[in-house]
Structure formats: C-alpha cells, structure tokens
N, CA, C and O atoms as a MOPAC input file, in Angstrom:
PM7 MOZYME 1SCF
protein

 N     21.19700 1   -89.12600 1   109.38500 1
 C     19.85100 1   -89.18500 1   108.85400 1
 C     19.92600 1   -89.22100 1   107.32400 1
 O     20.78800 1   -88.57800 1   106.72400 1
 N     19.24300 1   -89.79100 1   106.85300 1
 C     19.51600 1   -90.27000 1   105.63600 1
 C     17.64800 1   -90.07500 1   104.71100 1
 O     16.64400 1   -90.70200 1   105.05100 1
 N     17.72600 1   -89.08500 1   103.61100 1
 C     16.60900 1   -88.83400 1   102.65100 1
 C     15.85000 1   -90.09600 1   102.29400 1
 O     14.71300 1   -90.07900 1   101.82300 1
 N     16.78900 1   -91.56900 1   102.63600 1
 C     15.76600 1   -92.70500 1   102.26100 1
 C     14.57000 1   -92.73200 1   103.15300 1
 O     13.69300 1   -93.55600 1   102.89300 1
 N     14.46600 1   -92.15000 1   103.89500 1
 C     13.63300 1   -92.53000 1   105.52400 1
 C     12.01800 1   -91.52200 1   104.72100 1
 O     10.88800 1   -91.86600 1   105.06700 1
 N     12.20000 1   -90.46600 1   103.80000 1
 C     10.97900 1   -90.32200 1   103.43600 1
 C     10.79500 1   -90.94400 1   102.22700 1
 O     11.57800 1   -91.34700 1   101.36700 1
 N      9.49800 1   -90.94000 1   102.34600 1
 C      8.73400 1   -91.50100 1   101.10000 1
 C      8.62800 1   -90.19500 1    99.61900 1
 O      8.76000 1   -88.98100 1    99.77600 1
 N      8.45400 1   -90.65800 1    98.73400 1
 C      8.45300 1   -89.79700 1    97.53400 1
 C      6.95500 1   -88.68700 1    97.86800 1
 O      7.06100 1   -87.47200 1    97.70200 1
 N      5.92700 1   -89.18300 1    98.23500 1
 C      4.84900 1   -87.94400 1    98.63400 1
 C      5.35600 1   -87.40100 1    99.76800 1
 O      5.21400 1   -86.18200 1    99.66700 1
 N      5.95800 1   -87.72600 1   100.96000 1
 C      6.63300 1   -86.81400 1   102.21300 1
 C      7.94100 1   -86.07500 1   101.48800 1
 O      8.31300 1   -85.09600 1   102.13400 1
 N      8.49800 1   -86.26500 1   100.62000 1
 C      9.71300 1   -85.39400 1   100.01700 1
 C      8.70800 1   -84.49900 1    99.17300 1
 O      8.88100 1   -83.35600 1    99.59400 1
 N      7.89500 1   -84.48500 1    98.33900 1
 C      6.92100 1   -84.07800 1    98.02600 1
 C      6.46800 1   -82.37200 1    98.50500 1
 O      6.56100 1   -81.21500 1    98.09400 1
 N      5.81400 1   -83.34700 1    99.91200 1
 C      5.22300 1   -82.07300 1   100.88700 1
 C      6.14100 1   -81.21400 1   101.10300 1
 O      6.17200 1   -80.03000 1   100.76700 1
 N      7.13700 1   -82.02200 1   101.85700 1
 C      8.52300 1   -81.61200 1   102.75200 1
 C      9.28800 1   -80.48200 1   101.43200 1
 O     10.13100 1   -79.69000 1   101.85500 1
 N      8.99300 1   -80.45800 1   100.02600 1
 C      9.75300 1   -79.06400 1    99.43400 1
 C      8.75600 1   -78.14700 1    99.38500 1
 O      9.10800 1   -76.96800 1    99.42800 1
 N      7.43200 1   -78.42900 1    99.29300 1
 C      6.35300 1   -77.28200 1    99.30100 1
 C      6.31700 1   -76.76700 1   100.40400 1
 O      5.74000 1   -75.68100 1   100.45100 1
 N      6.89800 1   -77.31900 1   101.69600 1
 C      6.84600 1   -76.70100 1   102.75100 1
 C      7.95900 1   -75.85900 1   102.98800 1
 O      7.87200 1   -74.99200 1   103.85700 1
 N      9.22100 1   -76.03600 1   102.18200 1
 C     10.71200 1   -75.73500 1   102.29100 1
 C      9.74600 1   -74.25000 1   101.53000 1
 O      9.36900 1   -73.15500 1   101.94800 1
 N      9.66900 1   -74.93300 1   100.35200 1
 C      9.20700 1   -73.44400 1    99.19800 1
 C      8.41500 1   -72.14200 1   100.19500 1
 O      8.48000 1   -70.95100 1    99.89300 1
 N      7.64000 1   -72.71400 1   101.48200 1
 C      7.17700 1   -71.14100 1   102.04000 1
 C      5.40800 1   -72.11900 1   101.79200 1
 O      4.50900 1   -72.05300 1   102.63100 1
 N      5.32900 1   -72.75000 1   100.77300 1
 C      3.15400 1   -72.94400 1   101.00000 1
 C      2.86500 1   -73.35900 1   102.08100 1
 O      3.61300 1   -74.09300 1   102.72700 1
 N      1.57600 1   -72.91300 1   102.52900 1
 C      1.04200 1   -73.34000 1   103.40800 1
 C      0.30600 1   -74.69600 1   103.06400 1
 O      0.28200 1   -75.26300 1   101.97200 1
 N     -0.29600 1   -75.08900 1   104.26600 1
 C     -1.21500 1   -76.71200 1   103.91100 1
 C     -2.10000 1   -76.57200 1   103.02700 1
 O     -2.15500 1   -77.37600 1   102.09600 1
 N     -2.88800 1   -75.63300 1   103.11800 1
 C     -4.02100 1   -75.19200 1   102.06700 1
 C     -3.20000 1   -75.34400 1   100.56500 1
 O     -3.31400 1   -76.38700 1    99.92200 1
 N     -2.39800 1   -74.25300 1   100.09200 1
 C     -1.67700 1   -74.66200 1    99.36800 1
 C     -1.14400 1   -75.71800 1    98.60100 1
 O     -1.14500 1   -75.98000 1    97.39800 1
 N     -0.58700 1   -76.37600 1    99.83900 1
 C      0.05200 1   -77.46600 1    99.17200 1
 C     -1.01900 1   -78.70200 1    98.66800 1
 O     -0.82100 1   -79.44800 1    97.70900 1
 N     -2.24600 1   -78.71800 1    99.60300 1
 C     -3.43100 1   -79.36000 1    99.25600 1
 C     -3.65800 1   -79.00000 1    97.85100 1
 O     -4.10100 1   -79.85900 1    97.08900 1
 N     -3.40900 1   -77.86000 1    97.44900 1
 C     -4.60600 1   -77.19900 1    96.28000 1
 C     -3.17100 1   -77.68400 1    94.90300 1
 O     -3.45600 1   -78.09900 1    93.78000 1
 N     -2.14700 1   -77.53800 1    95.26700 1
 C     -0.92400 1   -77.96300 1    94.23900 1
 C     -1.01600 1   -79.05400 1    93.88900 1
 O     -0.82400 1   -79.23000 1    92.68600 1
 N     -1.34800 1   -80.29200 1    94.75300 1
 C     -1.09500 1   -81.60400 1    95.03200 1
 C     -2.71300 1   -82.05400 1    94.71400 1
 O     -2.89400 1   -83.27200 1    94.72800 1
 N     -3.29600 1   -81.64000 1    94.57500 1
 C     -4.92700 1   -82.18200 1    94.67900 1
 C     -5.06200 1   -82.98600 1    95.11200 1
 O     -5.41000 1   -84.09100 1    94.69700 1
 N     -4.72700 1   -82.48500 1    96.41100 1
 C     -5.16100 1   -83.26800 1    97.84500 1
 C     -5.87800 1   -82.94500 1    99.00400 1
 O     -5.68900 1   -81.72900 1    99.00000 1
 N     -6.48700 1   -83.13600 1    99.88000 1
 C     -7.65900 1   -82.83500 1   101.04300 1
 C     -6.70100 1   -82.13300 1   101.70700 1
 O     -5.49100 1   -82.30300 1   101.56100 1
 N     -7.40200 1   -81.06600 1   102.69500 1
 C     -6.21500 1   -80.41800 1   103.50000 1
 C     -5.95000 1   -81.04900 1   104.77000 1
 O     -5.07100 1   -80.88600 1   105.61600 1
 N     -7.09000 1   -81.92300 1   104.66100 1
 C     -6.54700 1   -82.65300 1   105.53100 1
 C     -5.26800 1   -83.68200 1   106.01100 1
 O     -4.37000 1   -83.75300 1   106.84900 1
 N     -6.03300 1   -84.65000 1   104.50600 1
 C     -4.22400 1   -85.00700 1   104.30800 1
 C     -2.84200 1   -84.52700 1   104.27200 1
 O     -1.77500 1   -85.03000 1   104.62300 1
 N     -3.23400 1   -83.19700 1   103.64500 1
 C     -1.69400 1   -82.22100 1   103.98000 1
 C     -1.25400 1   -82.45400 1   105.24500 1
 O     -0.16300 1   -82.86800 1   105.63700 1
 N     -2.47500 1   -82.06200 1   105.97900 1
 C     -1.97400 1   -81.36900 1   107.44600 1
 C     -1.63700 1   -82.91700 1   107.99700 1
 O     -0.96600 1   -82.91100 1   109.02900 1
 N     -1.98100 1   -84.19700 1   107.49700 1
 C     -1.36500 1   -85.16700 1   108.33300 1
 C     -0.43000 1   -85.78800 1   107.65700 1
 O      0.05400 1   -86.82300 1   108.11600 1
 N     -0.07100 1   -85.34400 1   106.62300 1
 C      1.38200 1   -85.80600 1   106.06600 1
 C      2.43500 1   -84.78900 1   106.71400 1
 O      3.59700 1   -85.19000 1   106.77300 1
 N      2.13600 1   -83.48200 1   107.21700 1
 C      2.74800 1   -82.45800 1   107.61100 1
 C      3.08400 1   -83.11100 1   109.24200 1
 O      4.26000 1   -83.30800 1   109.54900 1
 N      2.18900 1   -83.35800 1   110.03700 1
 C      2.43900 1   -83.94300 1   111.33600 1
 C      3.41400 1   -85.41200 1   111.41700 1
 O      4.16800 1   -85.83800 1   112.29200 1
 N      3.07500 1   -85.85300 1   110.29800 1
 C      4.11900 1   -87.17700 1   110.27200 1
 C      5.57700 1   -86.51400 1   109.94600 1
 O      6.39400 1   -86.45300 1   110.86500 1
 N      5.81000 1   -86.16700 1   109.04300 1
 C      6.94400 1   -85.25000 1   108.86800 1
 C      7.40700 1   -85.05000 1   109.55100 1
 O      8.40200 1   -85.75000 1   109.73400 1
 N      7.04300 1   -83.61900 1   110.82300 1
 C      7.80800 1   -83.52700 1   112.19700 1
 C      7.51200 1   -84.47800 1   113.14200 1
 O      8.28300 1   -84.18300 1   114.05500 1
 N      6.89000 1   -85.41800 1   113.49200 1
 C      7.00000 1   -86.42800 1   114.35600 1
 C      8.38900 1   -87.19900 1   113.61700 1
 O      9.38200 1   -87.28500 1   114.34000 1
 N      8.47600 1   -87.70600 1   112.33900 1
 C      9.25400 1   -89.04000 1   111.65400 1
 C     10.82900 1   -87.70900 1   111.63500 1
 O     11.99400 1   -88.10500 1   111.63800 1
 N     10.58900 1   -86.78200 1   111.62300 1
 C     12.40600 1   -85.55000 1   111.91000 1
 C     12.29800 1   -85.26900 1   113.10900 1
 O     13.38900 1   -84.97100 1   113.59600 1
 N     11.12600 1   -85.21600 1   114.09200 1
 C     11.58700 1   -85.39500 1   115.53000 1
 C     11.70100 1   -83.58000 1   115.83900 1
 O     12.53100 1   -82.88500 1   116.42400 1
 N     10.66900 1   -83.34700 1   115.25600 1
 C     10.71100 1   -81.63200 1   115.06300 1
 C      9.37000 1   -81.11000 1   115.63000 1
 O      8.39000 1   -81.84500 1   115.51500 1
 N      9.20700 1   -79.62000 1   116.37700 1
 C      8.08700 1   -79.37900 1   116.92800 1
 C      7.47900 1   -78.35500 1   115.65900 1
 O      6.25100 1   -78.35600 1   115.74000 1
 N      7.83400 1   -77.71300 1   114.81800 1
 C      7.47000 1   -77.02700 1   113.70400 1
 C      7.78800 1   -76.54700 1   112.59500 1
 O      9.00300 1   -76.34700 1   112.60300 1
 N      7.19600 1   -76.16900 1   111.35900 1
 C      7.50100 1   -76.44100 1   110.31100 1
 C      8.62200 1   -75.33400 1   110.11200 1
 O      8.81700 1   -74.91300 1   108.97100 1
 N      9.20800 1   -74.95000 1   110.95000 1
 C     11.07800 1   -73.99100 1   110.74400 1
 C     12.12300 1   -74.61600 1   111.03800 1
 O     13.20400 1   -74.26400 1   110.56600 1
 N     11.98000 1   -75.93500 1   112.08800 1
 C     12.88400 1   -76.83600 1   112.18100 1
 C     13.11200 1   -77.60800 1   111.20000 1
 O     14.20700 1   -78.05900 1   110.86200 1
 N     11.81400 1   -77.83100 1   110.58300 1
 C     11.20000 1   -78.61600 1   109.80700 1
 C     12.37900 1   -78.65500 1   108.44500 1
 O     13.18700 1   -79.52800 1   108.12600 1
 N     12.10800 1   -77.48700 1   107.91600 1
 C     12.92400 1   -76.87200 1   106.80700 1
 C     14.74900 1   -76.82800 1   107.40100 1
 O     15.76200 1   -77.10900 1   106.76000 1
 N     14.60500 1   -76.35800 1   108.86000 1
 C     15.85800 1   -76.47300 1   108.78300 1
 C     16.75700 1   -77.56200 1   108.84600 1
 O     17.91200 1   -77.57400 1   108.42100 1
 N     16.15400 1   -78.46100 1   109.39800 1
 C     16.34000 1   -79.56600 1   109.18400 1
 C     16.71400 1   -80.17600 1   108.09800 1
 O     17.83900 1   -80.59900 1   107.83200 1
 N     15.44200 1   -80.23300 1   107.26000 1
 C     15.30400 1   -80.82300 1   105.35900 1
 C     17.30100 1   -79.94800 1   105.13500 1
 O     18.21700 1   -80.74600 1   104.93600 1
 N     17.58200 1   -78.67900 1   105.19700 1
 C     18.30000 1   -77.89000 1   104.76600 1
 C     19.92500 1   -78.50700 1   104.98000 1
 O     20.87300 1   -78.72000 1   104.22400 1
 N     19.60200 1   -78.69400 1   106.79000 1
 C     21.12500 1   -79.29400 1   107.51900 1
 C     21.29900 1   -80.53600 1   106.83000 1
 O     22.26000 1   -80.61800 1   106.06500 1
 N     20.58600 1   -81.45000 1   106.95900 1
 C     20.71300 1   -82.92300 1   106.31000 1
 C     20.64400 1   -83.31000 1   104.80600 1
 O     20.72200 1   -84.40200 1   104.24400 1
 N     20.43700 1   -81.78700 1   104.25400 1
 C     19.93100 1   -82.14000 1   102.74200 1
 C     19.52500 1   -83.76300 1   102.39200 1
 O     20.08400 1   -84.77900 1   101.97900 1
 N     17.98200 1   -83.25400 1   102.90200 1
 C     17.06800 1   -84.05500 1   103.01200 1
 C     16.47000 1   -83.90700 1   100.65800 1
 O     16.28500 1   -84.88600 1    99.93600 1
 N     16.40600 1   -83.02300 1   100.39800 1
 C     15.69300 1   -82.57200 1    99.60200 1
 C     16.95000 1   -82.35600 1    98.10700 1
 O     17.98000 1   -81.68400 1    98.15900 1
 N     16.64700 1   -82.82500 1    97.38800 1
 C     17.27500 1   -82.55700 1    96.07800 1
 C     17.18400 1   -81.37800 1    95.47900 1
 O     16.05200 1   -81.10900 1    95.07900 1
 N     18.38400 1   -80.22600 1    95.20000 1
 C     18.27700 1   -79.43000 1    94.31200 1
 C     17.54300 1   -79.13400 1    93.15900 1
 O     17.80400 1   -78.12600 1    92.50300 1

C-alpha cells in the first residue's frame, strides 16, 4: 500500500485523526462542514478497507501512510 493512493485533504484528515480529533474538530481546524469530515472520514476506511478509526490509525502507522 502505498501513501500515493490518498489525496493531500485525505492525508490531511487521516493525521488529525492519527493526532486523537474528533470530526467536529477536525471540521472546526480545517473550516470545514462536519459533515464533510465525517465523509472524508468514511472514505478513508472504506479506500484502507478498515471498519474504524483505530485500524484506521493503525494502519496510517503500519504502512506509514503519513509523514513525520
């Protein structure tokens, strides 16, 4: 699996979600709808093939998905 497969706003989400924020959060960081969070968040684990946001991270973590 390879970090090209997200987009620069899904790497984005995908460290605010690593960091611990919630959607609200990351909405309010990003000045974005929470809605959109929450469906950039569902694409995320659908596009890593993950049922929630702990795979999610562990995932981002195993594959170093995410830049230091």
């Amino acid at each position: 699996m390879e970090s090209a497969i997200l987009s620069l706003k899904e790497k984005e989400v995908l460290t605010l979600i690593c960091a611990g924020y919630s959607s609200r959060e990351i909405a309010m960081e990003l000045n974005k709808s929470f809605h959109t969070v929450s469906a950039q968040r569902k694409k995320l684990l659908k596009k890593l093939d993950v049922s929630n946001s702990a795979e999610l991270v562990k995932k981002a973590v195993d594959h170093r998905l995410l830049k230091k």
